[in-house]
N, C-alpha and C positions, 0 to 999 in steps of 0.2 A: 812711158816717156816722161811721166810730170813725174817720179821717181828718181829718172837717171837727172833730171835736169834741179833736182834737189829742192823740187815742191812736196814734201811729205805729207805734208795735210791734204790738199788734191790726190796723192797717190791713194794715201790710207781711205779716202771716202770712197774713191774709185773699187779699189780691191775690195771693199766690204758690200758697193752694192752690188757686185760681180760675184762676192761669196756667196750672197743672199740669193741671188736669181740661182745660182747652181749650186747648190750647197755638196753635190756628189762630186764635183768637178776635182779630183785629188790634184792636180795642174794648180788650179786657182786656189785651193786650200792653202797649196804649198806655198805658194808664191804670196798671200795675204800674210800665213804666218811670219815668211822671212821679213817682209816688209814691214809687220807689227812691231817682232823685237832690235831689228836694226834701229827703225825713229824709234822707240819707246812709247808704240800704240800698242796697249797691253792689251787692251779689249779684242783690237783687232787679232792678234796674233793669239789669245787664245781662244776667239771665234774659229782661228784654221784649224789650229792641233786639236778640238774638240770636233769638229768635222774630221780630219783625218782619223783618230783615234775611234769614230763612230763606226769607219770603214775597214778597222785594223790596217792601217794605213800607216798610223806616226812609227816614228821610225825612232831610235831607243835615243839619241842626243835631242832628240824634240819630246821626248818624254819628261824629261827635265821640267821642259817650262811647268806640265803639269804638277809635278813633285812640289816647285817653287813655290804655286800657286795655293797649293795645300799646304805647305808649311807656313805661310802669310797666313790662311785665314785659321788657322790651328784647328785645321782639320786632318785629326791624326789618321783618323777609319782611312780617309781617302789617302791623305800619304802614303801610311801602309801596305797599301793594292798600289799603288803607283811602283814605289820602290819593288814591290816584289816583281814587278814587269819590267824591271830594267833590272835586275838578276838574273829572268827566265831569258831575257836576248843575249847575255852572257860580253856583249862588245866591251859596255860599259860597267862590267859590276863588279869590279875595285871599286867600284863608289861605296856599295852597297854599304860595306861594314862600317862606313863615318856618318851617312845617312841613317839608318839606324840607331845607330849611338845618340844623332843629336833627335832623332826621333823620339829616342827613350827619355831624352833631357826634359825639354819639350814637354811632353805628355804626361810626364811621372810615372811612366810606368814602366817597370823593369831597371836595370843597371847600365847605366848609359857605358863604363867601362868595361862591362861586360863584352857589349857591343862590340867592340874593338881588339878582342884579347882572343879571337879566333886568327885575326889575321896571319898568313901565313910571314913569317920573317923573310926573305926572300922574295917576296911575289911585287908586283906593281902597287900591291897596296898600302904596303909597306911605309914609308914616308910617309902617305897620307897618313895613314893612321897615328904614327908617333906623335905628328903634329894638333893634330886633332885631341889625342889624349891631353896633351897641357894644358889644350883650349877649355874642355873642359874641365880637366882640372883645378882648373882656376876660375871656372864661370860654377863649381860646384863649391869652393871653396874652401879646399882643400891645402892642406900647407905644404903638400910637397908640390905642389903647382906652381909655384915660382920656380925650383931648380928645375923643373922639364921641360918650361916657358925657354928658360935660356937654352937650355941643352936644342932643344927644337931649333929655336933660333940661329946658332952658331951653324946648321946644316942644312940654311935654308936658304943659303944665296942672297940675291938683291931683294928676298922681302923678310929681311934678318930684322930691320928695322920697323918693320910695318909691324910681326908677332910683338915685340921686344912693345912699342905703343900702344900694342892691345893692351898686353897686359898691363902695363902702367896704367894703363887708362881706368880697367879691372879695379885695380887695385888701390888708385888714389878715392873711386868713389866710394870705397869702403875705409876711408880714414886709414886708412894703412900707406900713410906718405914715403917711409923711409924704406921701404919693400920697393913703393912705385919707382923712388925715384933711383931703385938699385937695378932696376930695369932696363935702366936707359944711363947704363954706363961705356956707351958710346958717344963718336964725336961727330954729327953730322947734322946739317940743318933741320931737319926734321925730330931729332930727337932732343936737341937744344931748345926747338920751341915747345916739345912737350915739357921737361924738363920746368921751363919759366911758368907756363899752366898748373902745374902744382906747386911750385915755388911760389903764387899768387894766388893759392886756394882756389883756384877757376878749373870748370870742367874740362877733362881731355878726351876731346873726339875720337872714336876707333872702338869702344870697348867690344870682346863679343862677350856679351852675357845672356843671350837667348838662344831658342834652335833656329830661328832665322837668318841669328849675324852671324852663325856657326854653319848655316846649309851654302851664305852668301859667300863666307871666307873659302870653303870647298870650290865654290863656284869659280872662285878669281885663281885660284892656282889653277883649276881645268885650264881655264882659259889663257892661262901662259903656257900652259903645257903642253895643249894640244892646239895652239892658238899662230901654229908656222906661221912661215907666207904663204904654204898654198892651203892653209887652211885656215886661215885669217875669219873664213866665215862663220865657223865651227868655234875656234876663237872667240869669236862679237857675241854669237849665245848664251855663251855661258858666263862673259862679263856682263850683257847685259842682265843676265839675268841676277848677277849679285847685286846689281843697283840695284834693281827691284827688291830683292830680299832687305838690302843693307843701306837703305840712298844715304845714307851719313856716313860712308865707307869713302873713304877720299880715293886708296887704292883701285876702291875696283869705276870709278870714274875715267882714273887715270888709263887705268888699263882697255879703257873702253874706247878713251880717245885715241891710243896707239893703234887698237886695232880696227877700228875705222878707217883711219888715215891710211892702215895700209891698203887697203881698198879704194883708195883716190877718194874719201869722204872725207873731204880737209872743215870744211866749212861744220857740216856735224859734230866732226869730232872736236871742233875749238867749241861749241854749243856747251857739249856735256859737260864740260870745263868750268863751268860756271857754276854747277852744284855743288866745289870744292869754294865752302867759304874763305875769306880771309883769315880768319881765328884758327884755321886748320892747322898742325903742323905738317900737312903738306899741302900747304899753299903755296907755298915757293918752288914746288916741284910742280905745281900747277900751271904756275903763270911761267916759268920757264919752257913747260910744253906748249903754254899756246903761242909765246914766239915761234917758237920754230916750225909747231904747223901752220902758222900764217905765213909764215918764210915760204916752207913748203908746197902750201896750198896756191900761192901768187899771191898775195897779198903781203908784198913785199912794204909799202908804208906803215901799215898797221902794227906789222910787225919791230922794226924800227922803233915808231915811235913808244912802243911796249918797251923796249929792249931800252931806250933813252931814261924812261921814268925810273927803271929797273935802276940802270946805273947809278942815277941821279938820287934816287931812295938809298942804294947800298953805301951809298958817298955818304949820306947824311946822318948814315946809322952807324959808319964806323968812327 
């Protein structure tokens, strides 16, 4: 009940001392975890999946969290036995050959493109993989990393722009400005405010240059990809969980708010919203979503008066 009524902190104490009295309880496991990675109670949610996974219990999309978990604390051994366990359930292992890759990155050991160069051409993995390749291509520093960057991009739909600012972002921190700024030879507000960010030698938010911001960018296309409406829940995991891997990722915030909201979590999902700074170049894709979930959610003045300043700012900037 203090859950549905959008007390998460009462929720989250609650599911944890009910974890704790029955830690066998797969019912209560389960339900701690959903509830840990929906609010963003991390302890909590990997109190469940460590109970459930004690029972052979977690189930191959909650395996993830442990994956995620391991790649934050660069603990390769365990990554390694994680990922091979969501191979051996076979649901989800199109992942496997981009998880390994950024594993290999990551770790040092082995050829991160190696990783990727089994994929079959054809297969579900396919996309991921190509995309991935330029990621790191370019987080390895490689020069033909930029044309793959784009090639990637032009076949990546509505997040053409979010790669296209990865890699500017890449590539301006390594004094390589006129590479960065051929990245974002597109015309839309988010790549205009990157664009001014190295035009004024200031950092650009997005870059992936670890295996983390590389397991998190994996994370946020799951999450639109298998992220429907009746699967919105499935969806919220795996964006949540790029926040987790990536919290300075504006997209996978973004996406985290959508997928809430489509769950009737209006109030939440304007919350998450707030960890996309002003400086962002998606900041303005930001505070445009949170009108319209406050629209959405009933909070019809708030929203308004958002949408007033909005005007009133774009009037004074043109």
């Amino acid at each position: 009940m203090a859950a549905s009524n959008g007390a998460d902190e009462a929720a989250g104490a609650r599911y944890a001392a009910a974890l704790a009295a029955a830690p066998a309880d797969r019912t209560i496991a389960g339900q701690a975890m959903g509830h840990g990675v929906r609010s963003g109670n991390w302890r909590l949610a990997l109190d469940g999946a460590r109970a459930l996974e004690r029972q052979n219990a977690l189930l191959a999309d909650a395996r993830f969290l442990l994956v995620s978990e391991a790649f934050r604390a660069h603990d390769w051994r365990t990554a390694r036995a994680q990922i091979d366990a969501i191979e051996r359930d076979q649901s989800l292992a199109f992942t496997v050959p981009v998880l390994r890759a950024w594993l290999a990155f990551g770790s040092h050991e082995g050829d991160p493109l190696a990783a990727l160069a089994a994929t079959p051409a054809n297969g579900p993995a396919a996309g991921y993989a190509a995309e991935h390749r330029a990621l790191l291509l370019l987080a390895l520093g490689r020069p033909e990393g930029q044309a793959e960057m784009l090639a990637a991009a032009r076949s990546a739909g509505p997040r053409a722009v979010r790669l296209r600012i990865a890699g500017a972002s890449l590539l301006a921190s390594r004094r390589q400005r006129e590479a960065a700024l051929a990245m974002l030879d597109v015309d839309t507000p988010a790549s205009r405010a990157a664009r001014a960010l190295i035009e004024a030698n200031r950092p650009v938010p997005g870059a992936i240059g670890t295996a983390e911001a590389g397991v998190g960018e994996l994370m946020v296309r799951l999450a639109l990809d298998l992220g429907g409406q009746e699967m919105s829940q499935l969806g919220t995991l795996f964006a949540r969980l790029a926040t987790r891997l990536d919290p300075h990722s504006a997209e996978a915030w973004l996406v985290t708010a959508e997928l809430l909201a489509r769950q009737d979590q209006h109030r939440l999902a304007v919350q998450v919203l707030d960890n996309v700074p002003g400086g962002d170049p998606f900041a303005l894709a930001a505070r445009d979503a949170r009108i319209r979930l406050l629209s959405d959610g009933g909070e019809r003045e708030p929203a308004l008066a958002l949408a007033r300043q909005a005007a009133e700012t774009n009037g004074s900037s043109s």
